[in-house]
Backbone as ProteinMPNN parsed JSONL, in Angstrom:
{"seq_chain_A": "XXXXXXXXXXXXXXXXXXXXXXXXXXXXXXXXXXXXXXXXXXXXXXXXXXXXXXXXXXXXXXXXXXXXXXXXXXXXXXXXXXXXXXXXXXXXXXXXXXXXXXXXXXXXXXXXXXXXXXXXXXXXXXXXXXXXXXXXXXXXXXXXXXXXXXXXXXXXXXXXXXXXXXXXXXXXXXXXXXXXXXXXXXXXXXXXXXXXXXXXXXXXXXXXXX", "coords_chain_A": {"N_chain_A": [[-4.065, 52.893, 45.958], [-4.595, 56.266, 47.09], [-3.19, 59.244, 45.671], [-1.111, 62.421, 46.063], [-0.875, 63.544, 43.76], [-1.346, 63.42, 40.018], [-2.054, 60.115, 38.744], [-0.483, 59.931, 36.457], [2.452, 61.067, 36.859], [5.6, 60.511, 37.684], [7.441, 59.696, 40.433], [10.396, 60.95, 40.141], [9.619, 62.665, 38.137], [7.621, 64.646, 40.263], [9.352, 65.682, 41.726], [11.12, 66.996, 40.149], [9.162, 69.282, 39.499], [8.745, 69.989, 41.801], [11.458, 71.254, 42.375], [11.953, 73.253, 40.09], [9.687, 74.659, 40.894], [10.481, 76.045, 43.337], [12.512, 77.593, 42.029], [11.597, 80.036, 41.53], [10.923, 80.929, 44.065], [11.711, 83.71, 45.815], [14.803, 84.063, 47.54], [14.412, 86.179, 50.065], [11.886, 86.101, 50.681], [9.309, 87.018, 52.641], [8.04, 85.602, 55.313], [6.025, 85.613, 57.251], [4.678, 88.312, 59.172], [6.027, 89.645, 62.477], [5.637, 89.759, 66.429], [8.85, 89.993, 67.94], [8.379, 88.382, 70.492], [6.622, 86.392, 70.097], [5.759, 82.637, 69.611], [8.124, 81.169, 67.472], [6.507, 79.43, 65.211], [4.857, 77.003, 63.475], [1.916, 75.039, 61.636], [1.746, 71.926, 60.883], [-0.225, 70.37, 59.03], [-1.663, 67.238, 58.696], [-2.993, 64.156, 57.385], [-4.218, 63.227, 59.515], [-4.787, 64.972, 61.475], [-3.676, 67.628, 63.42], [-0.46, 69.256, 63.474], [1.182, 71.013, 65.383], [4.089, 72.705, 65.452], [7.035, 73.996, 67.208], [9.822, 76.321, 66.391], [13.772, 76.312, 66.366], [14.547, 78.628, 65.435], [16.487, 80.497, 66.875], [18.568, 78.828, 67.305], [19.318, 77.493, 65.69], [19.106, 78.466, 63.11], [19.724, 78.86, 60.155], [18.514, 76.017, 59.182], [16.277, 76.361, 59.917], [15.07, 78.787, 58.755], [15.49, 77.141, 55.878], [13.404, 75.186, 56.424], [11.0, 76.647, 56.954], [10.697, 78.684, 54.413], [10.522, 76.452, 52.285], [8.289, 75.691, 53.479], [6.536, 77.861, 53.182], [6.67, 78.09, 50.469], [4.746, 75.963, 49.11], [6.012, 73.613, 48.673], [5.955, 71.612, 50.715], [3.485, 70.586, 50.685], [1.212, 68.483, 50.375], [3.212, 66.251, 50.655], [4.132, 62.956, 51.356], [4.332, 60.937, 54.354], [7.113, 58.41, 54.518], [7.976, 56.503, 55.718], [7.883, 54.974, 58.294], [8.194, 54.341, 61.581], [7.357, 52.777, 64.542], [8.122, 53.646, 68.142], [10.728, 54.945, 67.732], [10.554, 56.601, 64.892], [8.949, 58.827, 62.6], [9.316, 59.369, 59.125], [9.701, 62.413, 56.13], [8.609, 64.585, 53.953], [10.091, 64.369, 51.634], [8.917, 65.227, 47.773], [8.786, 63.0, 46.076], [8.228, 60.764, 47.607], [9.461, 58.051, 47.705], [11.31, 58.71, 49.665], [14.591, 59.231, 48.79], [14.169, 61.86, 47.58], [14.12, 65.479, 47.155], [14.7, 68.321, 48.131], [16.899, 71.253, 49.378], [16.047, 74.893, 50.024], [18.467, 76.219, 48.584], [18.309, 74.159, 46.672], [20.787, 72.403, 46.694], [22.687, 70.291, 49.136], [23.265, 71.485, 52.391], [24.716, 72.314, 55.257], [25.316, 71.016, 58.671], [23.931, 71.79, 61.613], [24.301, 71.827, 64.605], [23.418, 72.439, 68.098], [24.201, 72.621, 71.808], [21.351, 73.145, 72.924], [19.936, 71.584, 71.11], [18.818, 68.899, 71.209], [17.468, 65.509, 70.651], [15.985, 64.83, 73.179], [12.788, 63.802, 73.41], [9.512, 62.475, 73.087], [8.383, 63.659, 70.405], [10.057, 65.764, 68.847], [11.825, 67.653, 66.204], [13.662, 66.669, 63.631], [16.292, 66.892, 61.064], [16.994, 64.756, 58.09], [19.204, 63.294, 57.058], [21.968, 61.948, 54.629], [24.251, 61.498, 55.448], [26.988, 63.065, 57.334], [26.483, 67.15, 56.703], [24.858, 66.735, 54.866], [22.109, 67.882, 54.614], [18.539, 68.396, 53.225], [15.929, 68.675, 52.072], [14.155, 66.631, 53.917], [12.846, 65.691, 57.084], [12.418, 64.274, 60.252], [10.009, 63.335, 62.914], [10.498, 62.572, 66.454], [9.581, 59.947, 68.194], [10.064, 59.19, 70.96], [12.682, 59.454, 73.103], [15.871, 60.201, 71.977], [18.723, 59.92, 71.845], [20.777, 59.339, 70.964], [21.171, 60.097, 68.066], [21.898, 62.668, 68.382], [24.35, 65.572, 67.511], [24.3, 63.987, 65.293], [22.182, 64.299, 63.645], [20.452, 66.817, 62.587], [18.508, 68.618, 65.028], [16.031, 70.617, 65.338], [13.319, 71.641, 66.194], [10.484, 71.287, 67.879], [7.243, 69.299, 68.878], [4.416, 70.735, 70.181], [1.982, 70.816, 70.798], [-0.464, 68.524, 69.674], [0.111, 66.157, 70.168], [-1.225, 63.924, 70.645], [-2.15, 63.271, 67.796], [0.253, 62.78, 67.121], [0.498, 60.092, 67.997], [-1.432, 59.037, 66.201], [-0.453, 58.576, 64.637], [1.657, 57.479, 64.697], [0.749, 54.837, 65.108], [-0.044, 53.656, 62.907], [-0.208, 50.831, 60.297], [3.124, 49.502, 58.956], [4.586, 48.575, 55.997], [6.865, 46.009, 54.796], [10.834, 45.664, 54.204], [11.297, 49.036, 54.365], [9.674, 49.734, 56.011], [6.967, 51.322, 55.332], [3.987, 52.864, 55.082], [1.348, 51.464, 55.138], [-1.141, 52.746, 54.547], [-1.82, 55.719, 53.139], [-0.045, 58.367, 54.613], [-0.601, 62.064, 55.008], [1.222, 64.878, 54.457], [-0.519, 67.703, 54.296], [-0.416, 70.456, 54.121], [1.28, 73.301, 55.274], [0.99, 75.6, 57.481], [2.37, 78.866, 58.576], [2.853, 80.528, 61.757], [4.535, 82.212, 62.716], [7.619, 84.153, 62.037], [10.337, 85.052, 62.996], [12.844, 85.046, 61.536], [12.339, 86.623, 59.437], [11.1, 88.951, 60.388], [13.12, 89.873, 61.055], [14.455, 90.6, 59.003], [16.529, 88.137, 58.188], [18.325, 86.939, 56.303], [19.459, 83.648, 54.145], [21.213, 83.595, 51.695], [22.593, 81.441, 50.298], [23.804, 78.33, 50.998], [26.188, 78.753, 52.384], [26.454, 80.804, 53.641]], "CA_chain_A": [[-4.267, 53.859, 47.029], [-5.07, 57.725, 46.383], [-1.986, 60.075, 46.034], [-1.87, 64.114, 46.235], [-1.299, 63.823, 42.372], [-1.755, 62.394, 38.998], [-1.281, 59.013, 38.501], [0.441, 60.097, 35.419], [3.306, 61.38, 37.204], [6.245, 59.907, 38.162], [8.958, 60.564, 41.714], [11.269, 61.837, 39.583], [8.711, 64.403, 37.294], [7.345, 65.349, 40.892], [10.793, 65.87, 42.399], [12.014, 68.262, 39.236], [8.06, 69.919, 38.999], [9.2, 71.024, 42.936], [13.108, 72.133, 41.609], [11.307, 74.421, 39.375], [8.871, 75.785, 42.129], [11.904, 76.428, 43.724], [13.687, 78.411, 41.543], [10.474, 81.125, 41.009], [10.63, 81.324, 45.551], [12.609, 84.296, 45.986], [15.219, 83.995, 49.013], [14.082, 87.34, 50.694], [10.449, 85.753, 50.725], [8.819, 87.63, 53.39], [6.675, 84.251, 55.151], [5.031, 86.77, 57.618], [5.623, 89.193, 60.273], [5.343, 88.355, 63.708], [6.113, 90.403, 67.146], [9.964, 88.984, 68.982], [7.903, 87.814, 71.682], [5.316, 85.62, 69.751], [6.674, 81.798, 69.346], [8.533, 81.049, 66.439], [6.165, 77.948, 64.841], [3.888, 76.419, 62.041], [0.841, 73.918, 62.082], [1.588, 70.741, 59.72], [-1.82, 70.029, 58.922], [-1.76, 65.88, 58.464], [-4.096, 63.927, 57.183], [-4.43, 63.061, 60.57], [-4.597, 66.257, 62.317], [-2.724, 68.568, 63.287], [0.776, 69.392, 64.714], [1.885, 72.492, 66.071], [5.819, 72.488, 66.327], [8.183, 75.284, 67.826], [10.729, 76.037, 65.448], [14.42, 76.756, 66.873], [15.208, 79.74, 64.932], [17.51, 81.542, 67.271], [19.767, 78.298, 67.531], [19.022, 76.434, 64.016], [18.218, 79.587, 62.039], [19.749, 78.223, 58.984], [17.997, 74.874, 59.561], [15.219, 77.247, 59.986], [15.489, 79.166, 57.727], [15.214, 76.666, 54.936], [12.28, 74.527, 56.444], [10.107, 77.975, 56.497], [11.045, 79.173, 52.898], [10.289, 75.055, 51.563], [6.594, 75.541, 53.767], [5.871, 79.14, 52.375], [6.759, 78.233, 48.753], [3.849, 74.993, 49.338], [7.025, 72.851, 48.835], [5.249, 70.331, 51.335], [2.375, 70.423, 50.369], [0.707, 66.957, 49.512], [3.912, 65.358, 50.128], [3.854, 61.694, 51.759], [5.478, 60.415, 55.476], [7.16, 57.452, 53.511], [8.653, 55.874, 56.953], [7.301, 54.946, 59.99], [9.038, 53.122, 62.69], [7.323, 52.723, 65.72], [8.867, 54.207, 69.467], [11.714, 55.698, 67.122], [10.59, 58.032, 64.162], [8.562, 59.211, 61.459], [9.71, 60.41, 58.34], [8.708, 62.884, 55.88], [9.475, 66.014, 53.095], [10.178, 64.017, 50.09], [7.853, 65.007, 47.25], [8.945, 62.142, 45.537], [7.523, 59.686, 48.429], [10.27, 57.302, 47.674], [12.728, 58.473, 50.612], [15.614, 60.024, 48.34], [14.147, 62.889, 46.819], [14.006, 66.406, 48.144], [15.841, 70.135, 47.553], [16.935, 72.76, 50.181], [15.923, 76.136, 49.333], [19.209, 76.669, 47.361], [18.59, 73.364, 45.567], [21.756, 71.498, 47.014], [22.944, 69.972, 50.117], [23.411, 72.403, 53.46], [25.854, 72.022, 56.53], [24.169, 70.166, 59.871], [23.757, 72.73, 62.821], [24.122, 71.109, 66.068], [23.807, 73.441, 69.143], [23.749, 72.077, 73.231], [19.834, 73.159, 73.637], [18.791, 70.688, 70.208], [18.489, 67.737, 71.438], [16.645, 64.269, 70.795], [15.384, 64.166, 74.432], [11.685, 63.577, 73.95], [8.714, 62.495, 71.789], [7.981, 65.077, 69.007], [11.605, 66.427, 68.361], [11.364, 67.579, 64.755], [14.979, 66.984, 63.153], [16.805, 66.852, 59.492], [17.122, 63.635, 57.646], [20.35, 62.896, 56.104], [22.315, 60.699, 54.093], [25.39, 61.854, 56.165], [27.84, 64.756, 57.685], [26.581, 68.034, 55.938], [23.707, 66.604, 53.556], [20.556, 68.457, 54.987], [17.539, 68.656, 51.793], [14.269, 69.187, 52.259], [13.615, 65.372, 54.586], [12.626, 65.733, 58.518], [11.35, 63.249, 60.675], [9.65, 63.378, 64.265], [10.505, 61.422, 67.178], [8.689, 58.839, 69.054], [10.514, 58.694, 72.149], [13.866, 60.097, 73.416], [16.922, 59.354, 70.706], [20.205, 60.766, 72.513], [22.112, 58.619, 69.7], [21.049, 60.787, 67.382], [22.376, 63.848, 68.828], [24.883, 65.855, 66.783], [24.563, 63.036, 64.199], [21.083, 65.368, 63.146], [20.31, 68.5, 63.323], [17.468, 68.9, 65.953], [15.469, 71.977, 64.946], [12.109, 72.107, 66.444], [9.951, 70.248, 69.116], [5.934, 69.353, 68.964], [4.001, 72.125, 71.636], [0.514, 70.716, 70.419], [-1.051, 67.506, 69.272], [0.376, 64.889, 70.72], [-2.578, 62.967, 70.074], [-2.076, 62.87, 66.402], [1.647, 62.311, 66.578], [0.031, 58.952, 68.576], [-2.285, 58.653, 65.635], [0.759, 58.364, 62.561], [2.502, 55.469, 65.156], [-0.167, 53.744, 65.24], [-0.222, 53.311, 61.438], [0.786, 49.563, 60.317], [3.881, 49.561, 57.549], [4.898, 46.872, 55.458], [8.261, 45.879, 54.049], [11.564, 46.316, 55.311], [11.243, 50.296, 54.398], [8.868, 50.628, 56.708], [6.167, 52.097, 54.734], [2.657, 53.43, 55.958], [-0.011, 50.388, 54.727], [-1.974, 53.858, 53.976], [-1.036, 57.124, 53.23], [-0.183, 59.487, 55.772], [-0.035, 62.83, 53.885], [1.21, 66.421, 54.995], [-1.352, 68.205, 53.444], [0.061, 71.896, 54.038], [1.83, 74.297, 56.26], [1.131, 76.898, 58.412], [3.26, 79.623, 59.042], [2.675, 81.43, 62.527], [5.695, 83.362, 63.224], [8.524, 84.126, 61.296], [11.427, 86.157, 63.645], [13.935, 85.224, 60.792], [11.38, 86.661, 58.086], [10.738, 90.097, 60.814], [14.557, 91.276, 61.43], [15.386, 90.746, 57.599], [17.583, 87.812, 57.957], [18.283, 86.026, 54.567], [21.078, 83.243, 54.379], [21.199, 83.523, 50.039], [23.113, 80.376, 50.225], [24.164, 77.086, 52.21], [27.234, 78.884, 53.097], [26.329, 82.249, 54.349]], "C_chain_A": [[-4.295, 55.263, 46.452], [-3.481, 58.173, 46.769], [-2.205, 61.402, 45.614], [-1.342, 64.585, 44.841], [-1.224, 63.206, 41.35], [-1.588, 60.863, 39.216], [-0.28, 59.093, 37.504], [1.575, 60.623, 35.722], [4.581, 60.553, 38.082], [7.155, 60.477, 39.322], [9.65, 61.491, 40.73], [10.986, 63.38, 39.068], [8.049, 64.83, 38.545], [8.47, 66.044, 41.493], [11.16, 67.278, 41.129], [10.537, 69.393, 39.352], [8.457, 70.918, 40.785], [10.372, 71.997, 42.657], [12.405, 73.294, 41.221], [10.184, 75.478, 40.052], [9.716, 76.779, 42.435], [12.572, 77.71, 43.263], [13.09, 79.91, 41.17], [10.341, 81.771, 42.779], [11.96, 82.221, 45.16], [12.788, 84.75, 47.622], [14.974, 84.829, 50.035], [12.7, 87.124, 51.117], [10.301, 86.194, 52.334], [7.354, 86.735, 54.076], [5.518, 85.096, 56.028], [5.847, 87.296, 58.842], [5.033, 89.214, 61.663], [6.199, 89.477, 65.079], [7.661, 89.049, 67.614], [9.376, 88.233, 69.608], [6.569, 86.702, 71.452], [6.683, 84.076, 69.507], [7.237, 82.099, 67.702], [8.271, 79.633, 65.793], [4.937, 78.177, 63.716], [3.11, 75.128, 62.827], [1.815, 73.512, 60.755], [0.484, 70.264, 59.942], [-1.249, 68.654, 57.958], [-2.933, 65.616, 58.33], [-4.917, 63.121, 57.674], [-4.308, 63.721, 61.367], [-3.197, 66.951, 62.285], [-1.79, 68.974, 64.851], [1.582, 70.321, 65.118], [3.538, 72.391, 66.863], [6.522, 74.451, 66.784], [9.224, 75.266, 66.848], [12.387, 76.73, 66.21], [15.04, 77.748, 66.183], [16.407, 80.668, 65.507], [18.653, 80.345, 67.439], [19.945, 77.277, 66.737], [18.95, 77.638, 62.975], [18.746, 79.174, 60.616], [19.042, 76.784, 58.599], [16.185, 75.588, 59.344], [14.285, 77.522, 59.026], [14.735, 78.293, 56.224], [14.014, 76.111, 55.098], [10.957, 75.797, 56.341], [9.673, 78.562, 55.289], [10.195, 77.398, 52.081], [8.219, 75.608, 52.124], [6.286, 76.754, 52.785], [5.609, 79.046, 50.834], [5.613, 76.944, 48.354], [4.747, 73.657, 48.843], [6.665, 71.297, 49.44], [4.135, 69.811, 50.964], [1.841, 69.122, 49.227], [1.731, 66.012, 49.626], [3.387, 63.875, 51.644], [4.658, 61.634, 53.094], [5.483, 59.24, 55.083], [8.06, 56.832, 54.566], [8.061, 55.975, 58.164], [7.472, 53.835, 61.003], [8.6, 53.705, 64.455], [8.293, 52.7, 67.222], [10.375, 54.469, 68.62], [11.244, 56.899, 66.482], [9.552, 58.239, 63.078], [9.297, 59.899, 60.125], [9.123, 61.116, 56.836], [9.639, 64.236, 55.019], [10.221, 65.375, 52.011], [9.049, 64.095, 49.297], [7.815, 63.537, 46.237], [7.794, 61.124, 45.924], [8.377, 58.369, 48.704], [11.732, 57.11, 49.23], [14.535, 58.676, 50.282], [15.799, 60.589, 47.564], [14.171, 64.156, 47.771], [14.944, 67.469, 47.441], [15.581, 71.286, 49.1], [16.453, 73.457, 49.424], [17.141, 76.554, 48.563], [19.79, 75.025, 47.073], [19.711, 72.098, 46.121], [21.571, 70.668, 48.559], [23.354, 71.233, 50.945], [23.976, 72.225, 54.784], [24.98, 71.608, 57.666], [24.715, 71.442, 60.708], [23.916, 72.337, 64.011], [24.206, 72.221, 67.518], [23.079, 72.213, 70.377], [22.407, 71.798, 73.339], [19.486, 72.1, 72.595], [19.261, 69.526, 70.44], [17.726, 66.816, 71.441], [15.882, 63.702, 72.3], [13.744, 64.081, 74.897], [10.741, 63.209, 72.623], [8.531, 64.202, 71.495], [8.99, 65.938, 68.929], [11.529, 66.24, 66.636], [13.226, 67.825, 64.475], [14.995, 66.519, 61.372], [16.903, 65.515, 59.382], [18.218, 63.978, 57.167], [20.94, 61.659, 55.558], [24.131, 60.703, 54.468], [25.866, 63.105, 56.781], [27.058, 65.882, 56.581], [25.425, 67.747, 54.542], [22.484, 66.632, 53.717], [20.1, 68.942, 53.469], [16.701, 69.503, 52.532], [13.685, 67.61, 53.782], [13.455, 65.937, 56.28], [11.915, 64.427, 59.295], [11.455, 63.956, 62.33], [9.952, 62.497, 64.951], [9.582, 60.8, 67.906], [9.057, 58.769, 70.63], [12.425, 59.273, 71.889], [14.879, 59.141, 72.256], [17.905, 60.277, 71.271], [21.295, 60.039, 71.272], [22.016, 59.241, 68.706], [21.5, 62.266, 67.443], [23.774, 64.368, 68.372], [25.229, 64.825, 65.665], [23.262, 64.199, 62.959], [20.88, 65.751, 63.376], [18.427, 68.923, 63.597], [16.654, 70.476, 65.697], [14.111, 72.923, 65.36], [11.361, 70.871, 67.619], [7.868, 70.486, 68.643], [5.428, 69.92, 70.265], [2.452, 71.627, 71.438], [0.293, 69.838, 69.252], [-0.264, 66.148, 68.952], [0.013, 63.583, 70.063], [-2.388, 62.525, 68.517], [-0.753, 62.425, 65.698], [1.213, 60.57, 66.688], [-0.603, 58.081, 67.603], [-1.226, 58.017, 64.298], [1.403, 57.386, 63.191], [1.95, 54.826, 64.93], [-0.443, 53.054, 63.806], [0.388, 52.151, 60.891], [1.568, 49.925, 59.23], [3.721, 48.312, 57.203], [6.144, 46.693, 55.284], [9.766, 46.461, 54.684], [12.304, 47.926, 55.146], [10.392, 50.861, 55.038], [7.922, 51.822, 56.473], [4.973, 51.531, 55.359], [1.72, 52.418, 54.842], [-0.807, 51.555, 53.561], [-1.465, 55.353, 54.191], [-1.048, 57.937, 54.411], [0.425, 61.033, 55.481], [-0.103, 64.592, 54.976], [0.765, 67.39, 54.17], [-1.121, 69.949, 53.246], [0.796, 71.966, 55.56], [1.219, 75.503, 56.767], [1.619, 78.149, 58.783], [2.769, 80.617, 60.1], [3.31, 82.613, 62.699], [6.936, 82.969, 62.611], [9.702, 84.825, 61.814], [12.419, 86.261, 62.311], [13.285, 86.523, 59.644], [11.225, 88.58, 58.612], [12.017, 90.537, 61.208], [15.3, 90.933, 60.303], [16.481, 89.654, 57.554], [17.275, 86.386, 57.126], [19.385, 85.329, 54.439], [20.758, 82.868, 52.366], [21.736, 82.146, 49.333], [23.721, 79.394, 51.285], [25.062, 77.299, 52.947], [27.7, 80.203, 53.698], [26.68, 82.437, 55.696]], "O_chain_A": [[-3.993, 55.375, 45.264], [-2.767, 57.753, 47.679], [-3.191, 61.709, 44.944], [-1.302, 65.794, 44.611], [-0.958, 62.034, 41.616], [-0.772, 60.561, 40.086], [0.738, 58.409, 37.607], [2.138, 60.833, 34.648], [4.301, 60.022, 39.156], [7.599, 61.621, 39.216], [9.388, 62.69, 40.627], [11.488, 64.49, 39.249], [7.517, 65.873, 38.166], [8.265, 67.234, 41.731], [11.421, 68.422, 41.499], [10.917, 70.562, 39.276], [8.436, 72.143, 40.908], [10.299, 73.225, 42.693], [12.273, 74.254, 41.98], [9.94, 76.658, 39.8], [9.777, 77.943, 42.039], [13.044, 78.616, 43.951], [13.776, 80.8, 40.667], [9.796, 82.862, 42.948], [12.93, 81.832, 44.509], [12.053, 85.256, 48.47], [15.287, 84.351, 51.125], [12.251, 87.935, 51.928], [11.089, 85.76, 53.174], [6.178, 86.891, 53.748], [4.361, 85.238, 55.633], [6.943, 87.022, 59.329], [3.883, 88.9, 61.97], [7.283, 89.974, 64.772], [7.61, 87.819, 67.621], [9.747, 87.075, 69.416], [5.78, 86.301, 72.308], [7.895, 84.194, 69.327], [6.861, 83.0, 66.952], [9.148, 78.774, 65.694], [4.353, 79.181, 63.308], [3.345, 74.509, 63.865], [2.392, 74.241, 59.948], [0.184, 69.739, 61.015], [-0.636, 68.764, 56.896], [-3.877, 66.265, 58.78], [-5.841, 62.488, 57.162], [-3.645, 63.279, 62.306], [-2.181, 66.91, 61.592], [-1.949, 69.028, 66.071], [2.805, 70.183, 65.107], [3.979, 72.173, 67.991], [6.268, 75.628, 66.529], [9.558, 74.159, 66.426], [12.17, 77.842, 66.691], [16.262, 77.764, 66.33], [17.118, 81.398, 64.816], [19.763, 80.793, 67.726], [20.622, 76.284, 67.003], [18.624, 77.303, 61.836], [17.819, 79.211, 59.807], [19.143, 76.541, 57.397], [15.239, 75.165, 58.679], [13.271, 76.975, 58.593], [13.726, 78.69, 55.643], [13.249, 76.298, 54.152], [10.032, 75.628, 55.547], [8.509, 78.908, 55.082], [9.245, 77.551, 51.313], [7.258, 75.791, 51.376], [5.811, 76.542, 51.669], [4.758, 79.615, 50.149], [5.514, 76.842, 47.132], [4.095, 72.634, 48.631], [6.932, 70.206, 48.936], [3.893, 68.604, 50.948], [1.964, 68.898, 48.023], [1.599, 64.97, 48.985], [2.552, 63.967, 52.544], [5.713, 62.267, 53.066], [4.418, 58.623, 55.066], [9.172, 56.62, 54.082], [7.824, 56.96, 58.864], [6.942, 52.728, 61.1], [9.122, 54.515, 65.221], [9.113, 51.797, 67.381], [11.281, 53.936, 69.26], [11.327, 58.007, 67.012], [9.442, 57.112, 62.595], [9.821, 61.005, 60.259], [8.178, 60.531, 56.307], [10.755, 64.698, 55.255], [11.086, 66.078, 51.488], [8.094, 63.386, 49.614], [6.755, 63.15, 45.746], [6.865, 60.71, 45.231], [8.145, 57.665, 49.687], [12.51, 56.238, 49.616], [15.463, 58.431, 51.053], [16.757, 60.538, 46.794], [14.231, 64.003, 48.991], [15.686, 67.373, 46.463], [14.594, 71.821, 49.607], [16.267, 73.12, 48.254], [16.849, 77.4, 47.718], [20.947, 74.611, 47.141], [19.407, 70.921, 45.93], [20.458, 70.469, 49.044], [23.82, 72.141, 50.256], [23.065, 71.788, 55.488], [23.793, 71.911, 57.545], [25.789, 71.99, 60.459], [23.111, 73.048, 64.611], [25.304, 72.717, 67.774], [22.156, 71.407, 70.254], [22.002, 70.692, 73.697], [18.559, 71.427, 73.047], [20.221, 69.136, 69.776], [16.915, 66.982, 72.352], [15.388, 62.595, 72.513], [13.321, 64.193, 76.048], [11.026, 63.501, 71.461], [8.546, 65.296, 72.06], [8.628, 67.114, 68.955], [11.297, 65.228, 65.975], [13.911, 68.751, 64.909], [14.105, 66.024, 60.681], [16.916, 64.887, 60.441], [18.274, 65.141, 56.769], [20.569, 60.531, 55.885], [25.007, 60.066, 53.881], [25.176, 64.124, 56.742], [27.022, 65.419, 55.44], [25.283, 68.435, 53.531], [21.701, 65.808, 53.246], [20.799, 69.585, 52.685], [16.741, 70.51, 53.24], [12.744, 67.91, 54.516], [14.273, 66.825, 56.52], [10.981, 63.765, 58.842], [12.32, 64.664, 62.846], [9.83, 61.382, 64.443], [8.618, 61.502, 68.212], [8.259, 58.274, 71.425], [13.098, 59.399, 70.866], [14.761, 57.986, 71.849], [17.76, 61.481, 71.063], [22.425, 60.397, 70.941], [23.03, 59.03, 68.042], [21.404, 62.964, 66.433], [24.651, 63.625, 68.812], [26.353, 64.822, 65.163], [23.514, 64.657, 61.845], [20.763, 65.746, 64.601], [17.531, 69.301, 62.842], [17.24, 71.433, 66.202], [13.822, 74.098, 65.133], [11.847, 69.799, 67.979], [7.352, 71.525, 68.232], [5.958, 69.614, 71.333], [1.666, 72.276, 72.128], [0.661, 70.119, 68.111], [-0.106, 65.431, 67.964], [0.535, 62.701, 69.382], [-2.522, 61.342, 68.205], [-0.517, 61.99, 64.57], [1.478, 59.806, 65.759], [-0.588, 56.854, 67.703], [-1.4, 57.227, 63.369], [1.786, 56.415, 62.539], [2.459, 53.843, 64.391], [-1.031, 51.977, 63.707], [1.617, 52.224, 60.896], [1.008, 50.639, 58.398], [3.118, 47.348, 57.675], [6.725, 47.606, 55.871], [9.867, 47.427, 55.441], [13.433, 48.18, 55.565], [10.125, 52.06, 54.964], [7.931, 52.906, 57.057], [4.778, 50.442, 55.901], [1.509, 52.849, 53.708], [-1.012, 51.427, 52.354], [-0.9, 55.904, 55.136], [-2.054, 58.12, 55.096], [1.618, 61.289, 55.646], [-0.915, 65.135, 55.724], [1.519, 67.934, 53.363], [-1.626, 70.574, 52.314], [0.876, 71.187, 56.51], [1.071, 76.422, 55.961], [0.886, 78.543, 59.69], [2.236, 81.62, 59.625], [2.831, 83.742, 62.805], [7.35, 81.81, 62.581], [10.275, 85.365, 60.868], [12.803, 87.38, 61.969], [14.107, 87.283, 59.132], [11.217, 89.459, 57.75], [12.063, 91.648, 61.737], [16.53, 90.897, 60.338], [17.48, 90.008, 56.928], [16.54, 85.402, 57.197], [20.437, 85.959, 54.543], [20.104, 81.897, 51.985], [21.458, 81.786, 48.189], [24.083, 79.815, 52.384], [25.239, 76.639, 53.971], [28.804, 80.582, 54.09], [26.575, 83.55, 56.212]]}, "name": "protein", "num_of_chains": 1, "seq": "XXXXXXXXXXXXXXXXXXXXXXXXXXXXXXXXXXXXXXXXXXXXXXXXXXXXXXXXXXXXXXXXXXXXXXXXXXXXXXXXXXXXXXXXXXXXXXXXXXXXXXXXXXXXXXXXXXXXXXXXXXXXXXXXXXXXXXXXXXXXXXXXXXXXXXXXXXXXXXXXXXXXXXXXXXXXXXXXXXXXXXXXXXXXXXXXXXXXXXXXXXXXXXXXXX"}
């Protein structure tokens, strides 16, 4: 099957070739500037259209925050949705492709966010992947359908506002195996960045524990 690079490359040498992106994005990165009153969202351009999410910056902004800084630095770019579980979730933001690679913007693990308004109550709820309490990367997946069990377990961060249709189009995709992998690639081919509020009133979290 085609992938968004060499064959000569392995998870691991794509996983450190991002690290090192990484470490050249500087945290002040300025993604663009944007009136208060404009939303606060990005296209993920799939390689099945495209998905226009809302991002919760005023009640995730560290959550935010990092997924903004990962798009701007092309962080996503080319990486794989290496899970797909029909009327539950998609998932997605490992450059690896494997499902336990990935880097916040400062490299480590980052505290979960949970506020009242982020909630799992509908298709296209864009939340964090983890591998427990407090171990937000770089991973996100979308929902399929309402997940209230998931609610302060992951940190809810954004909602789909536009293209439905193509969230419809990545369910529909058969997996195989019991990792629930996509038959055929389903690749997030870039980012977007519309509006940046964190990016237009200067606010920079320098580390996971700001």
């Amino acid at each position: 099957s085609r992938t968004w690079t060499t064959p000569r490359t392995t998870p691991k040498e794509r996983d450190l070739d991002r690290r090192r992106l990484l470490r050249r994005v500087p945290l002040d990165l300025s993604i663009s500037r944007c009136d208060e009153a404009l939303s606060m969202s990005v296209t993920l351009h799939t390689s099945l259209g495209d998905l226009k999410v809302e991002l919760a910056c005023e009640t995730a902004p560290k959550t935010s925050f990092n997924f903004l800084a990962l798009a701007a630095s092309g962080y996503y770019d080319g990486t794989p949705f290496h899970r797909n579980l029909a009327g539950f979730m998609v998932q997605g933001g490992d450059p690896t492709g494997t499902g336990k690679g990935g880097a916040s913007i400062w490299g480590g693990d980052f505290n979960d966010e949970f506020h009242a308004e982020n909630v799992h109550d509908a298709r296209g709820v864009v939340s964090m992947a983890n591998k427990g309490p407090n171990t937000n990367r770089s991973q996100f997946f979308l929902t399929y359908a309402p997940q209230p069990h998931l609610d302060n377990r992951y940190t809810a961060f954004g909602r789909v506002i536009h293209g439905l249709d193509v969230l419809d189009a990545i369910e529909a995709v058969p997996v195989q195996g019991k990792k629930h992998r996509p038959i055929r690639q389903i690749l997030l081919t870039s980012v977007t960045v519309h509006a940046n509020p964190l990016a237009d009133r200067g606010i920079v979290f320098r580390s996971p524990v700001d």
